[in-house]
N, CA, C and O of each residue as an XYZ file, in Angstrom:
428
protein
N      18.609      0.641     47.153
C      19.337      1.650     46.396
C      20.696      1.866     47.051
O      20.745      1.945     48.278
N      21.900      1.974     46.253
C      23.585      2.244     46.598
C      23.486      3.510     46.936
O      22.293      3.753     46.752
N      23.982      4.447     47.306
C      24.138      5.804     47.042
C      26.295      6.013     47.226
O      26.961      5.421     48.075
N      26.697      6.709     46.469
C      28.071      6.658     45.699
C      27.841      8.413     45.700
O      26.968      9.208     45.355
N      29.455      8.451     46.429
C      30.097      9.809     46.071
C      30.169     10.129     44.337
O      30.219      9.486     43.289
N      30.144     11.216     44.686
C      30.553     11.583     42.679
C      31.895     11.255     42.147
O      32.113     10.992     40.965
N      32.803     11.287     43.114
C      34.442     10.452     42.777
C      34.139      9.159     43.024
O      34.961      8.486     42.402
N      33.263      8.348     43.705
C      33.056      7.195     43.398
C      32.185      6.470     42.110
O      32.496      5.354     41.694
N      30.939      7.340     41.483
C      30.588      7.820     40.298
C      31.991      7.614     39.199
O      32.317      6.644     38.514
N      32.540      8.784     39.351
C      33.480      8.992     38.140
C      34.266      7.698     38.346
O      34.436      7.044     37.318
N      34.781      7.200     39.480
C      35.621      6.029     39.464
C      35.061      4.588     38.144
O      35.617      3.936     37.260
N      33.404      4.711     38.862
C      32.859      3.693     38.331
C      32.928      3.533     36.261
O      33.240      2.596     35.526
N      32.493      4.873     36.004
C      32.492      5.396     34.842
C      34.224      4.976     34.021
O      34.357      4.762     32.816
N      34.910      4.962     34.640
C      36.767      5.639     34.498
C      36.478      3.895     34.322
O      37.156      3.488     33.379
N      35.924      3.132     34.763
C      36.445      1.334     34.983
C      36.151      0.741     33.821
O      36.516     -0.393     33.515
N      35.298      1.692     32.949
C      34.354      1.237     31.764
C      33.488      0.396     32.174
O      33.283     -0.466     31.320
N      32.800      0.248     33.247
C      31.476     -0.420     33.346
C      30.527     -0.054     32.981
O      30.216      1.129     32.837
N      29.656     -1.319     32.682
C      28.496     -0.793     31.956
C      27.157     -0.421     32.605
O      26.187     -1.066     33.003
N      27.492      0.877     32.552
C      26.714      1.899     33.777
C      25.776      2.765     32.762
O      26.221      3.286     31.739
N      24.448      2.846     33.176
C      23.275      4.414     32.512
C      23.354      5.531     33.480
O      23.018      5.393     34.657
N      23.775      6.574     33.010
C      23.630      7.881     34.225
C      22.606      8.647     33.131
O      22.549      9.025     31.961
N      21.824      8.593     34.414
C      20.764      9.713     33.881
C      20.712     10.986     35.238
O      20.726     10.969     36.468
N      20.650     11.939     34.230
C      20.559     13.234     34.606
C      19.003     13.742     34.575
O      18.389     14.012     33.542
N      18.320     13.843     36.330
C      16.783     13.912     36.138
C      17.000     15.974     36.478
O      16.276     16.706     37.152
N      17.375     16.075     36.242
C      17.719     18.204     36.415
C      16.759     18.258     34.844
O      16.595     17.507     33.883
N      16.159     19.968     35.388
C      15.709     20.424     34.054
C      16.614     20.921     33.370
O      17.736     21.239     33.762
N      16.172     21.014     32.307
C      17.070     21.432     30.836
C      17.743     22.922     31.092
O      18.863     23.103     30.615
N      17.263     23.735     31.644
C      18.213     25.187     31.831
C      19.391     24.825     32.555
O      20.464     25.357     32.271
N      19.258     23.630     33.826
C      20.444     23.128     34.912
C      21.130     23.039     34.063
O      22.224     23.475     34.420
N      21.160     22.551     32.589
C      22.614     21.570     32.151
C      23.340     22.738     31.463
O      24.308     22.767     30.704
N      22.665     23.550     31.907
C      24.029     25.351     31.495
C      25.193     25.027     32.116
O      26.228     24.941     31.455
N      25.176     24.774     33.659
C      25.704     24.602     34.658
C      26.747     23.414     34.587
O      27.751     23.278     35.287
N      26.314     22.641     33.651
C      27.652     21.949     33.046
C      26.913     20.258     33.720
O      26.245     20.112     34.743
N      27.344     19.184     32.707
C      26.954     17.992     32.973
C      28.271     16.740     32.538
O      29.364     16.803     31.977
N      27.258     15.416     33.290
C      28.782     14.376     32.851
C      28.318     14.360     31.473
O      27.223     14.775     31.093
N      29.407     13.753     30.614
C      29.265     14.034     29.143
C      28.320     12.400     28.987
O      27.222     12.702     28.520
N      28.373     11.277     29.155
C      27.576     10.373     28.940
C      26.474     10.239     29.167
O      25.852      9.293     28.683
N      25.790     11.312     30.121
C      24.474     10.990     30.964
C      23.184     11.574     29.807
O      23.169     12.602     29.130
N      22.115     10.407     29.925
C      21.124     10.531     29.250
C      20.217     12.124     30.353
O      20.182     12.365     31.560
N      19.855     12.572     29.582
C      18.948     13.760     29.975
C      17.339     13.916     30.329
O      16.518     14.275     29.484
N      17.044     13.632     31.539
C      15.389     13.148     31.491
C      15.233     13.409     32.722
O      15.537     12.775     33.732
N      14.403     15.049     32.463
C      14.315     15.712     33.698
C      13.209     14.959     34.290
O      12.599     14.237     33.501
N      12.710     14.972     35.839
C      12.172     13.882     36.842
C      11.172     13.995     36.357
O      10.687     12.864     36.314
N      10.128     15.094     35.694
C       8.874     14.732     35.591
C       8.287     14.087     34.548
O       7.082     13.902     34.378
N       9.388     13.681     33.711
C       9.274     13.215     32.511
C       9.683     11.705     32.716
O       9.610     10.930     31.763
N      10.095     11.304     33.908
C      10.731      9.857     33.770
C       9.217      8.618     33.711
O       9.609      7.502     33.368
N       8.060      8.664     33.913
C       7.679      7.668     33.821
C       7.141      7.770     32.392
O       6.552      6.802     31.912
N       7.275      8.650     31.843
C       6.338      8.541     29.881
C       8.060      8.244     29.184
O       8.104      7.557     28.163
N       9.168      8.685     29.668
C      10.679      8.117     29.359
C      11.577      7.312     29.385
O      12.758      7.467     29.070
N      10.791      5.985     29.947
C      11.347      4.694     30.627
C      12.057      4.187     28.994
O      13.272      4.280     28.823
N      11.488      3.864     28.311
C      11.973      3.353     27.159
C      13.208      3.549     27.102
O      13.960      2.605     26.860
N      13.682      4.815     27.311
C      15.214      5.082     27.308
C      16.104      4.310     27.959
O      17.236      4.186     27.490
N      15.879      3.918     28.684
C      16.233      3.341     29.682
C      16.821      1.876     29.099
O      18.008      1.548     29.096
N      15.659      1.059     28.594
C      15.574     -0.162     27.859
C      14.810     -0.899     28.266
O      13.641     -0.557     28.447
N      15.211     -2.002     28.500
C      14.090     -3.264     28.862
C      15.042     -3.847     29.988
O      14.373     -4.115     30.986
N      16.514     -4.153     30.163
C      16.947     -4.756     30.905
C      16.600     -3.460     32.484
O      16.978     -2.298     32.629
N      15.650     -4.469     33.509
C      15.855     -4.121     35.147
C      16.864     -4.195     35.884
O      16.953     -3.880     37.071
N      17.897     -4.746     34.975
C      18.989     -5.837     36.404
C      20.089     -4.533     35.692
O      21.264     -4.595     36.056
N      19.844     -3.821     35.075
C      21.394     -3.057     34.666
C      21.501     -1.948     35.872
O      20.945     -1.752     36.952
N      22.536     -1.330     35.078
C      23.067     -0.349     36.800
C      22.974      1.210     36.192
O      23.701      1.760     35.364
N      21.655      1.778     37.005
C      21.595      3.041     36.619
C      22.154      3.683     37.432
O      22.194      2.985     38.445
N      22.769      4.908     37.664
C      23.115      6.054     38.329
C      22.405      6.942     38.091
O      22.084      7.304     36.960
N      21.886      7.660     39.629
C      20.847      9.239     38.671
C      21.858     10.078     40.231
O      22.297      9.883     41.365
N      21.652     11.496     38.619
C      21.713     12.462     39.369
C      20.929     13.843     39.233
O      20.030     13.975     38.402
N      21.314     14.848     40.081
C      20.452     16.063     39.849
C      21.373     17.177     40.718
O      22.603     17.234     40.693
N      20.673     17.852     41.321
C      21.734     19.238     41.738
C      22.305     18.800     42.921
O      23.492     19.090     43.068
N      21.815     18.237     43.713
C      21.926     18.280     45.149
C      21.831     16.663     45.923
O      22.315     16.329     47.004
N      21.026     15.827     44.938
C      21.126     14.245     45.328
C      19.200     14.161     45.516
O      18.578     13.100     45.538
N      18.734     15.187     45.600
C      17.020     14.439     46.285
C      16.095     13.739     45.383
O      15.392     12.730     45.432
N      16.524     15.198     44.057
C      15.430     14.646     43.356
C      15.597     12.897     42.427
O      14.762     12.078     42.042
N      17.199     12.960     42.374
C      17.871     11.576     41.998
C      17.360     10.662     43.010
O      16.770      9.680     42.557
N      17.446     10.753     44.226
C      16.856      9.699     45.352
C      15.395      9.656     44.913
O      15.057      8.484     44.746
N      14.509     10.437     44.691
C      13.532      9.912     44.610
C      12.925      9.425     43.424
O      11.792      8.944     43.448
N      13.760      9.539     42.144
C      13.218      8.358     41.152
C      14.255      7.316     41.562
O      14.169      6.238     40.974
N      15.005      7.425     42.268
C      15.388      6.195     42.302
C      14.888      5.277     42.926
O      15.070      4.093     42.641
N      14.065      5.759     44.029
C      13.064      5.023     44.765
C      11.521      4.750     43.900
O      10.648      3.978     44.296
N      11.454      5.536     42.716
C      10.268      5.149     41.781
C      10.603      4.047     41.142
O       9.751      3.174     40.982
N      11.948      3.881     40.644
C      12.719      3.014     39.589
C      12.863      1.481     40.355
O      13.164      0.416     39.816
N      12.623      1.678     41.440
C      12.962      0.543     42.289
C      11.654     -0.355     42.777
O      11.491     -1.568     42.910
N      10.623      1.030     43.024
C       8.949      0.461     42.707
C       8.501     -0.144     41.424
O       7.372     -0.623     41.324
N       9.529     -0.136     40.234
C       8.882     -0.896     39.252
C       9.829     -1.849     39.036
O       9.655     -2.413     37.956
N      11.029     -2.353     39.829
C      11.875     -3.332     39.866
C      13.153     -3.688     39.456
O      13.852     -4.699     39.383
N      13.244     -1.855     39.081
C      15.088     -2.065     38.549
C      15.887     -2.226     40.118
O      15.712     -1.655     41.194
N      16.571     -2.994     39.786
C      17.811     -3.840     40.988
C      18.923     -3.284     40.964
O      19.644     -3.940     41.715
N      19.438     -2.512     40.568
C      20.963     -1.792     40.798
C      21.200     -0.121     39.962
O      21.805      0.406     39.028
N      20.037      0.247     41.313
C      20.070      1.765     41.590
C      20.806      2.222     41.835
O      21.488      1.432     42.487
N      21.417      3.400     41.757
C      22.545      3.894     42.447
C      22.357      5.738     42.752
O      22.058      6.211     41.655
N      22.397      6.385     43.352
C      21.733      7.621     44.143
C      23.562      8.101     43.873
O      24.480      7.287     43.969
N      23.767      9.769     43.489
C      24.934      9.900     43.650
C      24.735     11.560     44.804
O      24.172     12.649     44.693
N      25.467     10.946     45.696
C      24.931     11.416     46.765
C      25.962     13.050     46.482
O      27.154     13.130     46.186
N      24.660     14.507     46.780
C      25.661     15.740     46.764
C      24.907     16.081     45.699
O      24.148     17.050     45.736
N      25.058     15.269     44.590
C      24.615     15.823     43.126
C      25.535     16.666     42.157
O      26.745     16.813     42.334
N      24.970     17.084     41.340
C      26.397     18.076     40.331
C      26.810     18.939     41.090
O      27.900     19.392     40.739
N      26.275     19.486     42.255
C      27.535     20.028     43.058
C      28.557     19.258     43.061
O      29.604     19.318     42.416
N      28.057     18.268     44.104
C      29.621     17.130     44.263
C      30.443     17.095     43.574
O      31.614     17.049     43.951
N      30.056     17.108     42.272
C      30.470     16.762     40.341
C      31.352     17.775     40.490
O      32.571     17.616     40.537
N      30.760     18.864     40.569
C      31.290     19.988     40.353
C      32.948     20.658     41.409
O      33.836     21.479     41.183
N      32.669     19.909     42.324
C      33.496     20.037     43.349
C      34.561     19.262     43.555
O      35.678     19.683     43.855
N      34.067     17.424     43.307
C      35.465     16.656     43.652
C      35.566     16.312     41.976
O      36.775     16.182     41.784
N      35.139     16.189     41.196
C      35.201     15.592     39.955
C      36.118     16.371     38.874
O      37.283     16.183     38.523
N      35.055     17.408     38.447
C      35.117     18.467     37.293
C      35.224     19.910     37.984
O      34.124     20.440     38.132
N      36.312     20.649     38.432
C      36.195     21.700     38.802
C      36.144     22.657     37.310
O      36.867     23.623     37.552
N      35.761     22.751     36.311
C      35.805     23.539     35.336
C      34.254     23.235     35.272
O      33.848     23.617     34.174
N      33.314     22.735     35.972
C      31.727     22.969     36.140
C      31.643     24.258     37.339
O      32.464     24.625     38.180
N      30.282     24.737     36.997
C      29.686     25.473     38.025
C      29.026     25.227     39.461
O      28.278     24.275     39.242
N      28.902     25.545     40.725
C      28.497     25.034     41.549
C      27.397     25.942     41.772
O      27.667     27.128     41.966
N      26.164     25.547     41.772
C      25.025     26.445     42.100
C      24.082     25.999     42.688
O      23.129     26.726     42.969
């Protein structure tokens, strides 16, 4: 697994690569403000939610959540079933919230 600042995140996003950000936060978090592309699939829902995802393993997901843990640890689930270009965004929507998007909330 990569793990990437959230300005390194947004960089990646800004390049138009073809990147999945999923957002594993529960549904009240995204009050608090989210990236506008990121699929929504809070952590306990990710193994009945894979479909979303697709079928390709080799693509490049990004996860995030408030703080970076709970993103680290599906990303370490996602990696037990063989997706290859994980990416952990280390901080979480704080970070987001801080070097990225200061018109988000930090909580």
């Amino acid at each position: 697994m990569n793990q990437l600042t959230a300005r390194e995140v947004s960089d990646l996003l800004l390049q138009n690569q073809q990147v999945t950000v999923v957002d594993v936060r529960e549904l009240h978090e995204l009050a608090y403000g989210k990236i506008v592309s990121a699929l929504h699939i809070p952590m306990q829902q990710i193994p009945n939610e894979l479909h979303q995802l697709g079928e390709d393993v080799h693509q490049t997901v990004v996860l995030v959540c408030h703080a970076g843990m709970r993103s680290q640890h599906v990303a370490q689930y996602l990696e037990g079933l063989g997706y290859s270009d994980i990416i952990n965004m280390i901080g979480g929507m704080n970070s987001w919230a801080s070097d990225v998007d200061q018109s988000m909330s930090v909580y």
